[in-house]
N, C-alpha and C positions, 0 to 999 in steps of 0.2 A: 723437894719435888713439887711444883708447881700441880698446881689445882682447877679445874673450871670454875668460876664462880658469875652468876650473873647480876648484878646491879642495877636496880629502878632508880630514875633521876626525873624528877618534877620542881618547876618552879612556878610562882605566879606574881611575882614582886619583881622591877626590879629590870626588865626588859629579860623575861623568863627565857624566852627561844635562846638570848645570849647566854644566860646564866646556864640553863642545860647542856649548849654545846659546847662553852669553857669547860666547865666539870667533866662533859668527857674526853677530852684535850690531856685534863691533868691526871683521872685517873692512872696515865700513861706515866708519868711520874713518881706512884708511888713503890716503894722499894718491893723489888723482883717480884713488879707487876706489869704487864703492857695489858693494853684493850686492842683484842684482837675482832672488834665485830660491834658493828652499833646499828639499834634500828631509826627507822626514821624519826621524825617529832610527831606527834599526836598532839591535838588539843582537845583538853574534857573539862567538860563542869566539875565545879568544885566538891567534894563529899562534902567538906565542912560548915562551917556558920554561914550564911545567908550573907551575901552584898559583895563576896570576894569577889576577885577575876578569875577568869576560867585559866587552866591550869596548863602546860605544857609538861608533856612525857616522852618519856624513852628509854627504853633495856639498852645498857651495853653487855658486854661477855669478855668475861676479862680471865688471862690465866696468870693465878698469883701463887706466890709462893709463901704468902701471909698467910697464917691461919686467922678463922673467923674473929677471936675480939679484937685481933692484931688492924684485919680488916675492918672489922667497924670502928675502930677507933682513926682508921687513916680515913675514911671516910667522912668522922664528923670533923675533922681538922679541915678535910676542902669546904662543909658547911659552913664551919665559921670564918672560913678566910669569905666566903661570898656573903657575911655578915648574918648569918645563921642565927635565930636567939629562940632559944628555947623558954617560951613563956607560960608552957602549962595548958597551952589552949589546943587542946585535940582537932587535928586535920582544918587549923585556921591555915590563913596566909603566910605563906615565907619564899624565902629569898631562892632556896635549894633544899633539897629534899633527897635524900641519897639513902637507898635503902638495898641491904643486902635480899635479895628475892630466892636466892638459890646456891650452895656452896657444895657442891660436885653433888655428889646423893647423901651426903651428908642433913641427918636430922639433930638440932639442935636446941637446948630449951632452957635458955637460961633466964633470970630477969630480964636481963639490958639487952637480949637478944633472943629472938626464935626464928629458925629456918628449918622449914621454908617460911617463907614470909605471912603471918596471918592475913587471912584474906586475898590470900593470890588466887585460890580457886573464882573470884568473885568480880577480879574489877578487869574490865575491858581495858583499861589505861595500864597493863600488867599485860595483861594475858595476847592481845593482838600485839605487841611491840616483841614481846618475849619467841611469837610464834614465828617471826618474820626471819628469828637469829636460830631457831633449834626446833622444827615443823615436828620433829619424830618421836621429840623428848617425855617423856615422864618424870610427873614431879611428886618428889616422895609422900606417900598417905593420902595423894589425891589421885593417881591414878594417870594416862595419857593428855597431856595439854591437847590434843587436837578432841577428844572428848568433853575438857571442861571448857574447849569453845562455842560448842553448840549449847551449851546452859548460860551462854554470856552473850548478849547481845553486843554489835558493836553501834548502839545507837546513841548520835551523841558522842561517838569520836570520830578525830578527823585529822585524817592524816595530812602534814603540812609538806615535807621533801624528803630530801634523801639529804645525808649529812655525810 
């Protein structure tokens, strides 16, 4: 039985606008998965190390019939197909950036995975793209997204089209 699950996608390497909207192209590819809903692209400064380029974002909503590691694992396979390298260096530069943000009301807490996604209460480049696909939503142990949008400025993002 297929699930709601939403999906953050960020690049900044690489011609990122491309890289984002390829990946959500293929999320439609992966097994008894289709992406039924994408928000537009955002651009935001980088959280990480100093000098990067500023970042391209975007929620898709995808309804899959993967369960969660099944899903983070098809996940990082379209990372590394867009040359993904996991080098140890927290919220540096990459090519694609694919992060499960939400999987139906599902709380999960494993090492290699927690959902909701840590920090979703926090980043504008999450929370405006997210609001754009499910205005009404509650997100589990945080409470109404349209409440954790007034404690998140949108300063500093910038929404680029529609896709």
């Amino acid at each position: 039985m297929a699930v709601t699950a939403y999906v953050g996608l960020g690049s900044n390497l690489n011609g990122p606008e491309d890289q984002v909207v390829q990946a959500m192209e293929e999320l439609d590819g992966l097994p008894g998965t289709r992406c039924v809903a994408r928000s537009r692209l955002y651009r935001s400064a980088p959280m990480g190390p100093a000098g990067q380029p500023d970042y391209i974002n975007a929620v898709a909503k995808l309804e899959t019939e993967l369960d969660p590691q099944a899903l983070l694992s098809a996940l990082q396979g379209i990372e590394k197909a867009h040359g993904r390298t996991r080098s140890g260096e927290r919220w540096g530069p990459r090519t694609l950036d694919l992060d499960i943000l939400l999987y139906d009301d599902q709380c999960v807490d494993h090492p290699d995975l927690r959902i909701p996604h840590p920090g979703i209460a926090e980043r504008a480049f999450v929370l405006y793209p997210l609001h754009e696909l499910a205005k009404d939503m509650e997100i589990p142990g945080h409470g109404a997204l349209s409440e954790l949008l007034k404690n998140c400025s949108p300063e500093g993002l910038e929404p680029l089209n529609d896709v």
